[in-house]
LUMPABA-710114 format. One record per residue: residue in one letter; chain; x, y negated, z negated of N, C-alpha, C in turn. Coordinates in steps of 0.2 Angstrom, whole numbers. Each point is the difference from the previous one (the first is absolute). Last residue first. Layout:
<rs>
> aa, ch, n_c1, n_c2, n_c3, ca_c1, ca_c2, ca_c3, c_c1, c_c2, c_c3
> A, A, X, Y, Z, X, Y, Z, X, Y, Z
...
</rs>
This chain:
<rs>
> aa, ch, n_c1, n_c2, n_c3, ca_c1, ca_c2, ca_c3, c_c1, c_c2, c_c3
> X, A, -663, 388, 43, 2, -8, 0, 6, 0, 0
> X, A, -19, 19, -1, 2, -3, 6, 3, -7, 1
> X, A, -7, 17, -21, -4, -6, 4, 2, -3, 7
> X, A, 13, 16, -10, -7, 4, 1, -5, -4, 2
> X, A, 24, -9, -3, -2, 3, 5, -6, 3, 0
> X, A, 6, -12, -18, -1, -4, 5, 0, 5, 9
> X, A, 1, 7, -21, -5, -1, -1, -1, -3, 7
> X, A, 20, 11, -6, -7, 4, 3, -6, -3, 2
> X, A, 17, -13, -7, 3, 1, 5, -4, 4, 3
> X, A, 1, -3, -23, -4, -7, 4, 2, 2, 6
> X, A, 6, 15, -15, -6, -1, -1, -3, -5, 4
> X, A, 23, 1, 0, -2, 6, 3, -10, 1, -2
> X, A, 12, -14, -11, 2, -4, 7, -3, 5, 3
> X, A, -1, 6, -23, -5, -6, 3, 2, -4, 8
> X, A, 15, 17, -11, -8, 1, 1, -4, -4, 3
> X, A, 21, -6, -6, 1, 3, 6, -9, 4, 1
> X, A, 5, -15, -19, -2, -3, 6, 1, 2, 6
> X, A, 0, 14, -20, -3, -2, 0, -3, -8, 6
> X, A, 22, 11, -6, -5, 5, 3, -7, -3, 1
> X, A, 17, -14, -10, 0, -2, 8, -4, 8, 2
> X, A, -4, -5, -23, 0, -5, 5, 1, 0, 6
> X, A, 7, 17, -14, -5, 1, -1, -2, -6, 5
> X, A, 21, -3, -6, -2, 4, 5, -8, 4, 2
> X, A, 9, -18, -16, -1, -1, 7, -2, 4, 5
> X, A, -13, 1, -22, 7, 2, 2, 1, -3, 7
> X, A, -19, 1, -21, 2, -4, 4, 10, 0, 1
> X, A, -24, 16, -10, 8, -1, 3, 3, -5, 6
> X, A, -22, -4, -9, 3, 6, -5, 8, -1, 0
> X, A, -17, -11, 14, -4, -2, -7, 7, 4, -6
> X, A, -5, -9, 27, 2, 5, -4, 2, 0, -7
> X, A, -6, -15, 18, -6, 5, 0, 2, 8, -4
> X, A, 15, -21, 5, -8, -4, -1, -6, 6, 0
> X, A, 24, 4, 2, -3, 2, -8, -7, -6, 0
> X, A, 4, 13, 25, 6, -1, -7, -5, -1, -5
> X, A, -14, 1, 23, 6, 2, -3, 5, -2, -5
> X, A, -25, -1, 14, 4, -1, -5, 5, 3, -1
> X, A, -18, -7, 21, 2, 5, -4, 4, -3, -4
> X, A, -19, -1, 19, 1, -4, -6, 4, 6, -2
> X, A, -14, 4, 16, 4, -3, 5, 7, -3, -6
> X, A, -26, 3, -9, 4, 6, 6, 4, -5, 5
> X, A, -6, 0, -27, -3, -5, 5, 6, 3, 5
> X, A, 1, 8, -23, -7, -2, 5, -1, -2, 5
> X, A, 23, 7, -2, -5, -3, -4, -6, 2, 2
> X, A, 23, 14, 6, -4, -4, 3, -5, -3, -5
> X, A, 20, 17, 1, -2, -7, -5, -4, -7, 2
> X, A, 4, 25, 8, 1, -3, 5, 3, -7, -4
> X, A, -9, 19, -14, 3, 3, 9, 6, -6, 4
> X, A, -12, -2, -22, 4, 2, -1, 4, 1, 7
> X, A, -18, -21, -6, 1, 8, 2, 7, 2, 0
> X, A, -5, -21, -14, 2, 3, 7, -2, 7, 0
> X, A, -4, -25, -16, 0, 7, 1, 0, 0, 8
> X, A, 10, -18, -16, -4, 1, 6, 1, 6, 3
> X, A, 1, -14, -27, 6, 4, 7, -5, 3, 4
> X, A, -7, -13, -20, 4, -3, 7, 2, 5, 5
> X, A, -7, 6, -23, 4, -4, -1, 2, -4, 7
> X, A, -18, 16, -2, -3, -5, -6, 7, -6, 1
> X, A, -1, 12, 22, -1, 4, -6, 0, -7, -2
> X, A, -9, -3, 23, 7, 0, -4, -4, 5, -5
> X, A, -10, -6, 26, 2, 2, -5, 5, 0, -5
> X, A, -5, -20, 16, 3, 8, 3, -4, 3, -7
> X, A, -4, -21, 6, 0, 2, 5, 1, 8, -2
> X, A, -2, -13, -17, -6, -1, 2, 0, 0, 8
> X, A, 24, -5, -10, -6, -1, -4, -7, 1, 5
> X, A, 23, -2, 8, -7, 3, 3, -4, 3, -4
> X, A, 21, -16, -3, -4, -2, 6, -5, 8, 0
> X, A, 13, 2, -19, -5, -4, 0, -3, 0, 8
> X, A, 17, 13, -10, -6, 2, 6, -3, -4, -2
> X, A, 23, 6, -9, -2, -6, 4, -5, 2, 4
> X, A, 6, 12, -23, -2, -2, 6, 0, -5, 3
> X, A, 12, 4, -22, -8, -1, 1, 3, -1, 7
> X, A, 15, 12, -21, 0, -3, 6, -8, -3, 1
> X, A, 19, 7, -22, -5, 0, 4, 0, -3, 6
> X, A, 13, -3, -18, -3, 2, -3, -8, 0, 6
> X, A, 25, -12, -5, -2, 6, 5, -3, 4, -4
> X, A, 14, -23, -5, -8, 5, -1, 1, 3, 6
> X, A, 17, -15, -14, 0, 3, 4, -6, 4, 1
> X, A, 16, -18, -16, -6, 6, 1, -3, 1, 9
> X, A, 20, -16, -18, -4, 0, 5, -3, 9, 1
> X, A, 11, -9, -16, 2, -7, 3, -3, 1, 6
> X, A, -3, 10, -26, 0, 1, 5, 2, -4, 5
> X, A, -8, 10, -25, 5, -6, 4, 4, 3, 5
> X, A, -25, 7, -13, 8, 3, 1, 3, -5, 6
> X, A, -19, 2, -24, 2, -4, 6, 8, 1, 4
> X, A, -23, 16, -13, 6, -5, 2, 2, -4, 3
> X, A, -18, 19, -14, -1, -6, 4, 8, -2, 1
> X, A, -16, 22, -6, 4, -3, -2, 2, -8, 7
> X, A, -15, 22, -2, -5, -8, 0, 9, -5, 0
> X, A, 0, 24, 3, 0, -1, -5, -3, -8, -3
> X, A, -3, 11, 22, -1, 5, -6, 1, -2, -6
> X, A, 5, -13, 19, -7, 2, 1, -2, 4, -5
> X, A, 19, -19, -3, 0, 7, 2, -7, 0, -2
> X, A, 9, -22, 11, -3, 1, -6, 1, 9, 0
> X, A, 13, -26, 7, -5, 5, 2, -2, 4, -5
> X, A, 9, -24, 11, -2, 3, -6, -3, 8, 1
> X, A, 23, -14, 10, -9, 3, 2, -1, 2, -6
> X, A, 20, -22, 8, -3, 8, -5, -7, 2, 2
> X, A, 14, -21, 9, 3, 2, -4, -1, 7, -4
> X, A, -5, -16, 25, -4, 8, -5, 7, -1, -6
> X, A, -2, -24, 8, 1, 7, 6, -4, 4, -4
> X, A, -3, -20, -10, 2, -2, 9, 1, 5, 3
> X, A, -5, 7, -21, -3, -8, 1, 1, 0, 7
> X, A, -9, 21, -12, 6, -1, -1, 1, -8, 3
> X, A, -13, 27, 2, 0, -7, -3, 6, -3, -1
> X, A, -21, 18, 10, 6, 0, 0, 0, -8, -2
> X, A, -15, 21, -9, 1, -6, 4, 7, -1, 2
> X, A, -10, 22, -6, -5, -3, 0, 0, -8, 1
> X, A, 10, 25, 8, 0, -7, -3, -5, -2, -1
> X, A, 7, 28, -7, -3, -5, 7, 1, -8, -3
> X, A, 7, 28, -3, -1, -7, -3, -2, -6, 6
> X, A, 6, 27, -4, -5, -1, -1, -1, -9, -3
> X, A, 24, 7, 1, -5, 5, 2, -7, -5, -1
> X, A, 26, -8, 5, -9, -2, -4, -2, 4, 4
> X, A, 28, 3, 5, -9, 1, 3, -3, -2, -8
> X, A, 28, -7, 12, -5, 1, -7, -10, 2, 2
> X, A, 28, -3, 12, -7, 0, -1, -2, 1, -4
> X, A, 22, 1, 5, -2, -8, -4, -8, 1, 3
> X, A, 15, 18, 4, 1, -3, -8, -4, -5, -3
> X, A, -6, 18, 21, 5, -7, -1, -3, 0, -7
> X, A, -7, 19, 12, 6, 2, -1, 5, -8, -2
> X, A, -23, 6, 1, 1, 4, -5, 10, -4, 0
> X, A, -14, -7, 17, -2, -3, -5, 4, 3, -8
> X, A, -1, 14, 20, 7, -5, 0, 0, -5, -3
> X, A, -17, 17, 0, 8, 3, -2, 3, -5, 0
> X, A, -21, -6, 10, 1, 1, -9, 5, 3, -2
> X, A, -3, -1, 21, 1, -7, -3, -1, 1, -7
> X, A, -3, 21, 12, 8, -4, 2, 2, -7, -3
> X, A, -26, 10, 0, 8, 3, -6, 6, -3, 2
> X, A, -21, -16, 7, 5, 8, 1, 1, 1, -4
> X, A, -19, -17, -9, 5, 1, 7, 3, 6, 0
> X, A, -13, -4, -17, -5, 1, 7, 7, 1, 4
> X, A, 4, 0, -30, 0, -5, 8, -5, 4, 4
> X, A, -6, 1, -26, 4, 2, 5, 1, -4, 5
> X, A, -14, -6, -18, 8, 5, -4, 4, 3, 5
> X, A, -17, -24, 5, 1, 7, -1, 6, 3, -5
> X, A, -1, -23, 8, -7, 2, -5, -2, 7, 1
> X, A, 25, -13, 3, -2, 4, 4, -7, 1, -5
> X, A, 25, -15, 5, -9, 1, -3, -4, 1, 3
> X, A, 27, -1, -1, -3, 3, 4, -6, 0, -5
> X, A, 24, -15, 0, -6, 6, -4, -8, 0, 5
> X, A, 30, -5, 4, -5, -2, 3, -5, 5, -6
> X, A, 25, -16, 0, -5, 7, -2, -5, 1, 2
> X, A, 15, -15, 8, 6, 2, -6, -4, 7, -2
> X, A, -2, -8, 25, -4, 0, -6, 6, 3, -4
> X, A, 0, 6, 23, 2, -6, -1, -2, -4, -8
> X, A, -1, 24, 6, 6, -1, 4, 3, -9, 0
> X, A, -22, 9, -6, 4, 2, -6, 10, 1, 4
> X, A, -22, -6, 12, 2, -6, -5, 5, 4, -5
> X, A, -7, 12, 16, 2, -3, 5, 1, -4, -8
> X, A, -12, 15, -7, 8, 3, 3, 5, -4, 3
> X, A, -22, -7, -7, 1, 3, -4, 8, 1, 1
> X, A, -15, 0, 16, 3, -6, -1, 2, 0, -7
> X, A, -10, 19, 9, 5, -2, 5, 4, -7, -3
> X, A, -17, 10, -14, 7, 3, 1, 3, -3, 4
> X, A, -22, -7, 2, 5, -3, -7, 6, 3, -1
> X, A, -12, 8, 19, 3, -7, 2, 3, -4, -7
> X, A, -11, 22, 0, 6, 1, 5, 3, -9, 0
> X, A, -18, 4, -21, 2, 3, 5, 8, 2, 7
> X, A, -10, -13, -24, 4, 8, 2, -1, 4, 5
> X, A, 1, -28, -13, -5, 4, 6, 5, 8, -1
> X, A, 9, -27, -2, -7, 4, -6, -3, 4, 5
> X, A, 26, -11, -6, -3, 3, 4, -9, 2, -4
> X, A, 23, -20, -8, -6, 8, -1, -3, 0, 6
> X, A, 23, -13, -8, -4, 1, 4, -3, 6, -3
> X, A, 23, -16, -3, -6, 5, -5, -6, -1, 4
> X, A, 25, -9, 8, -5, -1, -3, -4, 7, -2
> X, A, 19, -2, 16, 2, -2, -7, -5, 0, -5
> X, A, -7, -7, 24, 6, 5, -1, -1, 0, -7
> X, A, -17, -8, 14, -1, 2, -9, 6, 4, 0
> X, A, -6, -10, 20, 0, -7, -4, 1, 3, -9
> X, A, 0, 16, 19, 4, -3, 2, 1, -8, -6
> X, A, -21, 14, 7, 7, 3, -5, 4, -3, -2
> X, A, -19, -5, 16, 1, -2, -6, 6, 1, -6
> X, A, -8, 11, 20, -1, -7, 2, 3, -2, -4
> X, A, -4, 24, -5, 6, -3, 6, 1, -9, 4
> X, A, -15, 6, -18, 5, 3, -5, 8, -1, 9
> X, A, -28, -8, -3, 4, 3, 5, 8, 0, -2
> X, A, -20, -9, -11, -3, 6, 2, 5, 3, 6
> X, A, 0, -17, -23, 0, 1, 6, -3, 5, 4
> X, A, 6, -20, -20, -4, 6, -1, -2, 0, 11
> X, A, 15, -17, -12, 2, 6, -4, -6, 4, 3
> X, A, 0, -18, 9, 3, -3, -4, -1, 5, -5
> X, A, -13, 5, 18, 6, -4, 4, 4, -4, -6
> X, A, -22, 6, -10, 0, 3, 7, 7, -7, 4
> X, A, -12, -4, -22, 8, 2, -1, 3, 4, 10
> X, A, -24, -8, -9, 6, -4, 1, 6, 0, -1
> X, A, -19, 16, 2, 3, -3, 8, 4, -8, -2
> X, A, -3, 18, -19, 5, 2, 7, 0, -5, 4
> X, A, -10, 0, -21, 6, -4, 1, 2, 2, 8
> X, A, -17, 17, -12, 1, -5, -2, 5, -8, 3
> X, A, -8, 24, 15, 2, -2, -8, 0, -10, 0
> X, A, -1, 16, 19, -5, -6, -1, 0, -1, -10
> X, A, 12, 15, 19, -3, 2, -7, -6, -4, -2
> X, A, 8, 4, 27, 4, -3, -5, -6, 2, -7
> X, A, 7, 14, 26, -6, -4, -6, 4, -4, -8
> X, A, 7, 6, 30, 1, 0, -9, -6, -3, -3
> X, A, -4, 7, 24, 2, -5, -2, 2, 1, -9
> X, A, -2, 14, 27, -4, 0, -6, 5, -6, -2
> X, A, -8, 10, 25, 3, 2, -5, -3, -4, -9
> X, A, -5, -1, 27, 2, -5, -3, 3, 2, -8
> X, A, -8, 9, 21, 5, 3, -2, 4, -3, -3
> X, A, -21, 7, 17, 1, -5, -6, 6, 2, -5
> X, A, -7, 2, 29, 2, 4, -7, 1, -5, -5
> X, A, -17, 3, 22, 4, -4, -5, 0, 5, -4
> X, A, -8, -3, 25, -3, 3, -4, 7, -3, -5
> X, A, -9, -8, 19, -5, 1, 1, 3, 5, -6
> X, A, 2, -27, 2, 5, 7, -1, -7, 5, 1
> X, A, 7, -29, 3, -5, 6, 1, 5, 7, 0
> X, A, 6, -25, -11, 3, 5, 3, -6, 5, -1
> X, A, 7, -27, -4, -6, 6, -2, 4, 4, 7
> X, A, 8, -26, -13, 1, 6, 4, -5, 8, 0
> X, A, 8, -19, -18, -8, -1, 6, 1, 5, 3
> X, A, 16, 2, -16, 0, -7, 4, -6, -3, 5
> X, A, 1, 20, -15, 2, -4, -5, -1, -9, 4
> X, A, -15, 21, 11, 9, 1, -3, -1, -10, -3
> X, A, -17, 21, 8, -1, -7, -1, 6, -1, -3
> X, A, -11, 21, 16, 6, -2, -5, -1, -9, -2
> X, A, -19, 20, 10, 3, -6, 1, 4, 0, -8
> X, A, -11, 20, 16, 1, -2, -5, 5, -7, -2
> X, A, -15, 10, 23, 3, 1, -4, 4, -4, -8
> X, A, -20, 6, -3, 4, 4, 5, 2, -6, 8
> X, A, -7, -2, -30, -2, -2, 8, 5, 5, 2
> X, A, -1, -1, -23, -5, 3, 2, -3, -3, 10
> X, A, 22, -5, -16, -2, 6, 3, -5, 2, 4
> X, A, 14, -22, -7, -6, -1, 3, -1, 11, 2
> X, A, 16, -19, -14, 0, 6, 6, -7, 2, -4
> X, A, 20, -21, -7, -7, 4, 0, -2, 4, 6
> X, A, 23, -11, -6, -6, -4, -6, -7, 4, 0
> X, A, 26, 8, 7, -9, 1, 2, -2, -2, -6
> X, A, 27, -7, 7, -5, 4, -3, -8, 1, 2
> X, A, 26, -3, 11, -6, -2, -2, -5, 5, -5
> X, A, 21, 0, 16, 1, 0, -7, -5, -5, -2
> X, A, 3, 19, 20, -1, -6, 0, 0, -3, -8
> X, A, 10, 20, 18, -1, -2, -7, 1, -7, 0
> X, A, -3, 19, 20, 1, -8, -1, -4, 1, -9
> X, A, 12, 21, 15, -3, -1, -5, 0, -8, -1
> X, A, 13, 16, 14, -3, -6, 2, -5, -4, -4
> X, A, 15, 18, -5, -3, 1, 3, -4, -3, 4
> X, A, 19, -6, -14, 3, 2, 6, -6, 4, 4
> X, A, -7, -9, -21, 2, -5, 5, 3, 3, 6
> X, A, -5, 14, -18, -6, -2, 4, 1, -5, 5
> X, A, 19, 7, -14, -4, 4, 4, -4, -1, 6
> X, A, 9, -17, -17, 4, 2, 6, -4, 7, 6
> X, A, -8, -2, -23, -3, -6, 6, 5, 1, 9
> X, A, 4, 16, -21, -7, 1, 3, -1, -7, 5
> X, A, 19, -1, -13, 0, 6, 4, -6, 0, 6
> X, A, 1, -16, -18, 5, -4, 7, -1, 6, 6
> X, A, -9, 6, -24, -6, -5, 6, 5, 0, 5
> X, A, 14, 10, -14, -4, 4, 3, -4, -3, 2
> X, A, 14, -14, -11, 5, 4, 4, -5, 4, 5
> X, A, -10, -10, -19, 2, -4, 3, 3, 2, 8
> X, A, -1, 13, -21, -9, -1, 5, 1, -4, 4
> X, A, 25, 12, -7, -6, -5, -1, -8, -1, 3
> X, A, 16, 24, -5, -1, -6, 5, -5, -3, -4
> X, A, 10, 25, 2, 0, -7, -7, -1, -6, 6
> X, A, -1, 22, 8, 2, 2, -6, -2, -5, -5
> X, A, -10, 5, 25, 1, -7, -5, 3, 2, -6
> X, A, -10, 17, 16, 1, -4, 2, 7, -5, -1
> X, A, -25, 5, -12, 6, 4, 4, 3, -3, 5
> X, A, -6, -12, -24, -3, 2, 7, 3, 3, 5
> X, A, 3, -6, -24, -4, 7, 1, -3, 1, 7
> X, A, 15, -19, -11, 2, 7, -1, -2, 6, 2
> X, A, 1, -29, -2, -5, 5, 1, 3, 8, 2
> X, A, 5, -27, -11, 1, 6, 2, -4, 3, 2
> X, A, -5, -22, -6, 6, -1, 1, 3, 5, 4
> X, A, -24, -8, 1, 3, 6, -3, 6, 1, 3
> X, A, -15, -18, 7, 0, 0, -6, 4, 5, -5
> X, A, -8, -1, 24, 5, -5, -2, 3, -1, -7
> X, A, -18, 16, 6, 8, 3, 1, 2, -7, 1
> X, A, -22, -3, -1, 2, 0, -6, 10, 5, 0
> X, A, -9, -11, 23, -5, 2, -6, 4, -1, -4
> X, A, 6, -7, 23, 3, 5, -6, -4, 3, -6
> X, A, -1, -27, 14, -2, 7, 1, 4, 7, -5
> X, A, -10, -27, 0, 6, 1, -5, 0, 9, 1
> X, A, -16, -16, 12, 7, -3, -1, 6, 4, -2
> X, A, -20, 12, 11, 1, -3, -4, 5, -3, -1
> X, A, -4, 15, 16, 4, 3, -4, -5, -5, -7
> X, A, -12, 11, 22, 1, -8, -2, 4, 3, -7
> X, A, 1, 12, 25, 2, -1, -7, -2, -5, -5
> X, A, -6, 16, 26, 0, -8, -4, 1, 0, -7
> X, A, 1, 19, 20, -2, -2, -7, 3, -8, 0
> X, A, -3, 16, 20, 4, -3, -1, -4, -5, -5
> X, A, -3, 24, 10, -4, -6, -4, 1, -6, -2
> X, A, 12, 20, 8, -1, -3, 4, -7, -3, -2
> X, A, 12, 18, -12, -5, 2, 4, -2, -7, 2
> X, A, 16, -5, -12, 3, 7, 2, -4, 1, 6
> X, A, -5, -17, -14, 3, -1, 5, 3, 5, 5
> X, A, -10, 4, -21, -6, -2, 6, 4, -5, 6
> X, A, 10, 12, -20, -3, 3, 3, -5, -2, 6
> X, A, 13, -15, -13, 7, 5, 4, -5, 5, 4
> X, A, -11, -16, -14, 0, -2, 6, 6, 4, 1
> X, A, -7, 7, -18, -5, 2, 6, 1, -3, 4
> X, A, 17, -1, -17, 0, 5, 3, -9, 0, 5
> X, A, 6, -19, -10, 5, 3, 4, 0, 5, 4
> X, A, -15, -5, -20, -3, -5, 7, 7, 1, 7
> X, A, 2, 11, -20, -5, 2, 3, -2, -2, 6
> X, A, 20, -7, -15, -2, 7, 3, -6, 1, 4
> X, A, 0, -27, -3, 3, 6, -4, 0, 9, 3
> X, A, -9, -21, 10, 5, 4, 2, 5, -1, -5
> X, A, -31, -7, 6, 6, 2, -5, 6, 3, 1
> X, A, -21, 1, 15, -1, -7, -7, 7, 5, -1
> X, A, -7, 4, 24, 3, 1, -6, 2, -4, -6
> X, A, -15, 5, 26, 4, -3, -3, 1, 1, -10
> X, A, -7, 8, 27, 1, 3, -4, 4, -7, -3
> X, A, -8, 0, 22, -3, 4, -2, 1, 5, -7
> X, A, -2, -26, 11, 4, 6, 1, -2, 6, -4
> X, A, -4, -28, 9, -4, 5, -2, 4, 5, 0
> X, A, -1, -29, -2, 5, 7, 2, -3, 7, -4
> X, A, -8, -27, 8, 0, 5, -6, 3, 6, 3
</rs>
């Protein structure tokens, strides 16, 4: 059983950027990426707002951040943690294949997972018109009629991306306003073939063997219809990946695992958080790898004031 002294749930930004910082200060981190590493930046065609980076794919910037860590020595294992054991010292990793990893402190940087609508139709139409990755999936609705549902930064983003491929894309949205940038709402502003539903939400998806139409409804005026459609597209929020420490760690009401601000150390000392598995608001890469440069520097203290 292999013991080290720092190990990293996640390599998305965060999980990247801690194990950059705790390689640095000679803690020679262990990475468990998971099969499918990168976080939710594989999913976002463009990115525009990381310094640096005028325009670059999410895709393009994980390659950035790994090769880093790799030329650090950084061993990235592509495994997942089935279960972790905080409340022993030291802290035992239980990975996907049997394998257990002792670790005397962790960073959890397992980020976050789409939340799907749970409407009517959807999970029989999920992968047969109803999706949640507009950069996975675009490519099958050249030419076609597409809706987007969400107002945040990722229904724009994809919203944008489909409208360079889509005959027309409509944007439903159960507010009067977006959430996401102003920049993305200029440029939503600036295609022909977008269309925004204010204040409107679904209420089923429908149709035989694929999605032919979503039923929806406007929130204000109760008004009812049915818009034809060949595929949909949800970006309508995130949920935590902090199951594995249900009833170890502290969370808020929705999951996310609170952190001190200094260090983003948890409840439980030696234990820290970073990215959108503990960040409820502004979920940015950049905000992301700040937060898992904290938390490596937070774990580095810890493990030196305790003598380990």
């Amino acid at each position: 059983m292999k013991h080290t002294k720092i190990v990293i749930l996640g390599a998305g930004p965060a999980g990247y950027t801690a194990a950059l910082y705790a390689a640095r200060a000679g803690l020679n981190p262990i990475i468990l990426a998971g099969p499918l590493p990168g976080g939710q930046l594989v999913y976002t065609h463009h990115i525009e707002n990381y310094p640096g980076f005028g325009n670059v794919p999410g895709m393009d910037l994980v390659d950035v951040f790994k090769k880093q860590v790799e030329e650090l020595g950084v061993i990235i294992v592509y495994e997942s943690a089935v279960q972790v054991d905080v409340m022993s010292k030291p802290l035992t990793v239980t990975l996907g294949n049997g394998d257990q990893i002792l670790a005397d402190s962790l960073v959890i940087a397992t980020g976050s997972s789409p939340k799907w609508l749970n409407a009517q139709g959807e999970e029989r139409f999920k992968g047969q018109g109803v999706s949640i990755c507009a950069t996975c999936d675009g490519f099958f609705y050249r030419g076609k009629s597409v809706a987007v549902v969400g107002g945040g930064n990722t229904a724009l983003y994809e919203a944008l991306f489909m409208a360079t491929i889509a005959k027309d894309v409509t944007i439903i949205h159960r507010d009067s306003f977006f959430t996401g940038e102003k920049a993305l709402q200029n440029q939503i502003k600036d295609h022909d073939n977008i269309r925004v539903l204010w204040n409107t939400e679904v209420v089923s998806f429908e149709g035989q063997e694929r999605l032919s139409s979503v039923n929806i409804k406007n929130n204000q005026t109760l008004a009812v219809e049915d818009l034809k459609v060949d595929g949909v597209f949800e970006a309508v929020g995130q949920t935590p990946n902090s199951e594995l420490f249900v009833g170890q760690l502290d969370m808020d009401e929705n999951g996310y695992i609170m952190t001190n601000h200094d260090t983003r150390q948890t409840s439980v000392p030696g234990v820290f958080a970073a990215g959108d598995v503990q960040e409820p608001y502004f979920r940015q890469a950049i905000i992301a790898c700040g937060a898992g440069a904290i938390a490596a520097l937070g774990a580095e203290r810890y493990l030196v004031e305790n003598g380990m």
